[in-house]
C-alpha positions as CSV (number, residue, x, y, z in Angstrom):
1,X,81.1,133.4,206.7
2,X,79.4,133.2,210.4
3,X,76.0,132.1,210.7
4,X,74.4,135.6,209.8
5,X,77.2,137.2,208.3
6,X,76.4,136.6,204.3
7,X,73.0,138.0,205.1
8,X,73.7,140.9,206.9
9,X,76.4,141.7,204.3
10,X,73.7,141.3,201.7
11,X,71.4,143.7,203.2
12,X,73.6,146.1,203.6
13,X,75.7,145.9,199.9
14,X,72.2,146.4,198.3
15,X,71.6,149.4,200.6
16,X,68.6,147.9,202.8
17,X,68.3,148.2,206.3
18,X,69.0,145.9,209.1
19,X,68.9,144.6,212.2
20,X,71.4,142.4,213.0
21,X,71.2,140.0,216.5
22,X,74.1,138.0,216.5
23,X,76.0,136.4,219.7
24,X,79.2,138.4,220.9
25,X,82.3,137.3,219.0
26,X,80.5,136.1,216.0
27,X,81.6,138.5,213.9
28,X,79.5,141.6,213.8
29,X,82.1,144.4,212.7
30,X,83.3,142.5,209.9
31,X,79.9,143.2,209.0
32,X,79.9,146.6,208.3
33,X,84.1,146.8,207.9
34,X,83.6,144.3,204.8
35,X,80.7,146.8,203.4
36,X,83.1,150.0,204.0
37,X,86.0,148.6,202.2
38,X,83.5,147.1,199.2
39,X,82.0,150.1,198.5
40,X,82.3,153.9,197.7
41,X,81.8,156.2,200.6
42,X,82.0,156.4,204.4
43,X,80.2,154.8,206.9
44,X,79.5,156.6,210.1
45,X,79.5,154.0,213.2
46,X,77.7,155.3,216.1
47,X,79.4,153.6,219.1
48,X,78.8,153.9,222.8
49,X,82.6,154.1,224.2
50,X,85.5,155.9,223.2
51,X,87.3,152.1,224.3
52,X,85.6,150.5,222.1
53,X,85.6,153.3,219.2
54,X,89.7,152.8,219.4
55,X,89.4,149.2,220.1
56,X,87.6,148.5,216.8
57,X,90.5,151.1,214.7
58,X,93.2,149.3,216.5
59,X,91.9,145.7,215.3
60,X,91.6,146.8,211.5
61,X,93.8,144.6,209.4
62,X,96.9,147.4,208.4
63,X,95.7,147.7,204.8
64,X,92.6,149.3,205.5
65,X,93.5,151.1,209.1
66,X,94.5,153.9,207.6
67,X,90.7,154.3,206.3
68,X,89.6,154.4,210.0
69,X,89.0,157.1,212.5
70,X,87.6,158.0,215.5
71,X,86.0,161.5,216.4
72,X,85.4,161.9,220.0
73,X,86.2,163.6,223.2
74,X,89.6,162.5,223.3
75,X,90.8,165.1,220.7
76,X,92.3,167.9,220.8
77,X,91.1,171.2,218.7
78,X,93.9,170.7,216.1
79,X,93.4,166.6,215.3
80,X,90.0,166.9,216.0
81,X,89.7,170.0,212.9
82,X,92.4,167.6,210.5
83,X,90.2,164.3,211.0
84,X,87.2,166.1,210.2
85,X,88.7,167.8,207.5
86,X,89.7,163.8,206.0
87,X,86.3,163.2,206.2
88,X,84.8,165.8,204.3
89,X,87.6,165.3,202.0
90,X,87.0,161.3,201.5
91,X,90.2,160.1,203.2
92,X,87.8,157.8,205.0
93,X,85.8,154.7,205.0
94,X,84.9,154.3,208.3
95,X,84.3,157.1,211.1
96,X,83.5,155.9,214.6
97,X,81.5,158.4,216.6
98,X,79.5,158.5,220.0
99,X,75.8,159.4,219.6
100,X,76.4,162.7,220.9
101,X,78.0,163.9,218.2
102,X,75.0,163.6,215.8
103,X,73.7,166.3,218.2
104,X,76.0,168.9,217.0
105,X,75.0,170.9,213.9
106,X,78.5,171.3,212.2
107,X,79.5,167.4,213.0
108,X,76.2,166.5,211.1
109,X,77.3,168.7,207.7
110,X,80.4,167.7,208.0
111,X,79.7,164.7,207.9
112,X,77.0,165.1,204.9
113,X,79.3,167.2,203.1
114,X,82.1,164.1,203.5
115,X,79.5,161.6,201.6
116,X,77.5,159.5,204.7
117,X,76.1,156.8,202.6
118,X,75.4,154.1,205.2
119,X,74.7,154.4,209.4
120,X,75.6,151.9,211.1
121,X,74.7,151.4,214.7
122,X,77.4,149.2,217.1
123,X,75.7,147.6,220.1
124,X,72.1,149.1,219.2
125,X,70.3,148.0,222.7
126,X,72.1,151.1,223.9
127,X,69.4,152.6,221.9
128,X,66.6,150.7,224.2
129,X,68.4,150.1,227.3
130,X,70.4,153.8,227.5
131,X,68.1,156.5,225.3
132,X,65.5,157.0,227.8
133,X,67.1,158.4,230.6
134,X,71.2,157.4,230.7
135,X,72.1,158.8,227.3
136,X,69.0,160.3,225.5
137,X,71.3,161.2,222.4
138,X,70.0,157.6,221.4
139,X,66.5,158.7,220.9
140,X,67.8,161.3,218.4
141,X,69.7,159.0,216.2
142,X,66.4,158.9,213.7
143,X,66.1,162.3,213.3
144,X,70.1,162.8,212.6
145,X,70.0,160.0,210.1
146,X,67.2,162.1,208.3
147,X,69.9,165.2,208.4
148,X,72.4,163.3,206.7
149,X,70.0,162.4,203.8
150,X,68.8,158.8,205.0
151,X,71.2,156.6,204.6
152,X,70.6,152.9,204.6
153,X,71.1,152.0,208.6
154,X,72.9,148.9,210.1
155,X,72.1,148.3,213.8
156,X,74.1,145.5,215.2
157,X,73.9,144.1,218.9
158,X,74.0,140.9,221.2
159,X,71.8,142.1,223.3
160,X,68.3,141.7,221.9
161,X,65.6,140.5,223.7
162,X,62.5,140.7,221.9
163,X,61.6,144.1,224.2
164,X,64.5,145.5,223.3
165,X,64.5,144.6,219.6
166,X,60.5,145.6,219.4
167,X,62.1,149.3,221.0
168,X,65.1,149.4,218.5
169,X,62.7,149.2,215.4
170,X,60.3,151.5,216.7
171,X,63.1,153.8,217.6
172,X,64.9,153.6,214.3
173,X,62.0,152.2,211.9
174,X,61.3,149.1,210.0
175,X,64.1,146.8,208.9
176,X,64.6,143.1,208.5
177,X,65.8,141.4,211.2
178,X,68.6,139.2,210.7
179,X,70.3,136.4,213.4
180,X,73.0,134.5,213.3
């Protein structure tokens, strides 16, 4: 493992939350992709760009890819209805969405009725730098986490200056900190 990595993985296998600071390229997906294939359930990733929501899918090794989707703006009516469908019927272990999502009532059950057991958080200064005026979807992610029956919650970034890691905690509550 990457300096970090072993920790983070920790934290989230025995269901704590974390924050986890680590440089770009050091390995913070695996992260949360080791977790989803490890244990049972899905893990919804909150992620700021459709790009990246795709990026991250198309980079999964091909025997887990198939336990990867993305829901967002991109879909139409039908694949949109069949991939929410797989999650509520377990055919996932990862589901990438954009904040924006946790907005809407039926995305939220869905995903609840689908079995949400960990929230993770991909490039969480979004929720410092972007929730207060750019995309204030952010500021809600606390609230939507309590609608899907608290799950334990990974937040992952580069960017962290100690601001913006004071705001993410205060934003999304208390969790150990962990750097790599």
């Amino acid at each position: 493992f990457r300096p970090g990595q072993r920790d983070a993985i920790d934290q989230i296998l025995s269901g704590r939350d974390a924050l986890v600071v680590m440089p770009t390229g050091s390995g913070k997906s695996l992260v949360y992709q080791f977790a989803a294939v490890a244990l049972d359930g899905t893990a919804l990733v909150i992620s700021p760009l459709i790009a990246l929501m795709k990026d991250q899918v198309d980079k999964l090794p091909r025997g887990v890819s198939h336990l990867a989707t993305a829901i967002n703006s991109s879909l139409e009516g039908d694949e949109l209805h069949r991939r929410l469908e797989g999650v509520e019927r377990g055919k996932y272990r990862l589901v990438y969405a954009a904040p924006e999502r946790l907005r809407q009532p039926s995305f939220v059950q869905g995903m609840r009725r689908g079995g949400i057991n960990r929230l993770v958080i991909d490039e969480a200064h979004c929720v410092s730098m972007w929730g207060h005026d750019f995309r204030p979807d952010y500021l809600h992610i606390a609230e939507s986490r309590r609608l899907l029956g608290q799950p334990p919650l990974l937040a992952l970034t580069a960017t962290a200056p100690p601001g913006v890691r004071n705001d993410i905690l205060q934003r999304l509550g208390p969790m150990r900190v962990v750097s790599g």
